[in-house]
N, C-alpha and C positions, 0 to 999 in steps of 0.2 A: 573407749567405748562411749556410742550416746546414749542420752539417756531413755531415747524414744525406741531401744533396744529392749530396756527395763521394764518398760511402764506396761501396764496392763490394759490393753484396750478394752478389759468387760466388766471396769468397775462394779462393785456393789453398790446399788444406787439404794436412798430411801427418799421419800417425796418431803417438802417442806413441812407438810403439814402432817408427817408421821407422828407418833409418839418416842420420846424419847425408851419408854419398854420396847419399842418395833425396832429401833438404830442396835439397841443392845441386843437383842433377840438375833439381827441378822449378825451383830459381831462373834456370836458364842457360835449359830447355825455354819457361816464358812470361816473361822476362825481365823477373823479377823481383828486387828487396832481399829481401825478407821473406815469410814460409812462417808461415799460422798452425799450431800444433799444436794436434790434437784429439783426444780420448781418447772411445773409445764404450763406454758404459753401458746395459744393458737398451735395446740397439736406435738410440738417440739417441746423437747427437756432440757434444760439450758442449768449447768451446775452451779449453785449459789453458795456454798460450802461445805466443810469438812466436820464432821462431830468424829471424835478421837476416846478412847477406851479411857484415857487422861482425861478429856473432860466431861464425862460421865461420874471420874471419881471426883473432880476439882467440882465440878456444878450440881451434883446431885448427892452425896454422898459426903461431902464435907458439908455441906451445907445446912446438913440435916434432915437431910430426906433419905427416904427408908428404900433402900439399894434391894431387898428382898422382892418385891411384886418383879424388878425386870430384872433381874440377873441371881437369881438361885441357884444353890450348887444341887446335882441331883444326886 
């Protein structure tokens, strides 16, 4: 099988300039790991990378920062 069988053509995007609560917010809303980032250019959205459910805990939460404003359990 390939892998363009697999893949998702309707990624969950968040803009560069989201907030790291907006990437978690959209991870918990379609319950998802992973958030592509995308940066727009003269009208097109061109993806500049991945923020992962992993490092949200490795950059925010180990780090010292308080995980409660964006990812609360309800």
């Amino acid at each position: 099988m390939r892998v363009e069988k697999m893949c998702n053509r309707a990624p969950i995007s968040a803009s560069a300039t989201d907030t790291v609560r907006a990437a978690a917010a959209l991870m918990r809303a379609y319950h998802i790991g992973d958030v592509v980032v995308v940066d727009e250019q003269h009208g097109r959205r061109r993806p500049v990378g991945l923020v992962t459910d992993r490092d949200l805990v490795l950059e925010v939460v180990d780090r010292g920062g308080d995980p409660r404003p964006c990812c609360s359990a309800r």
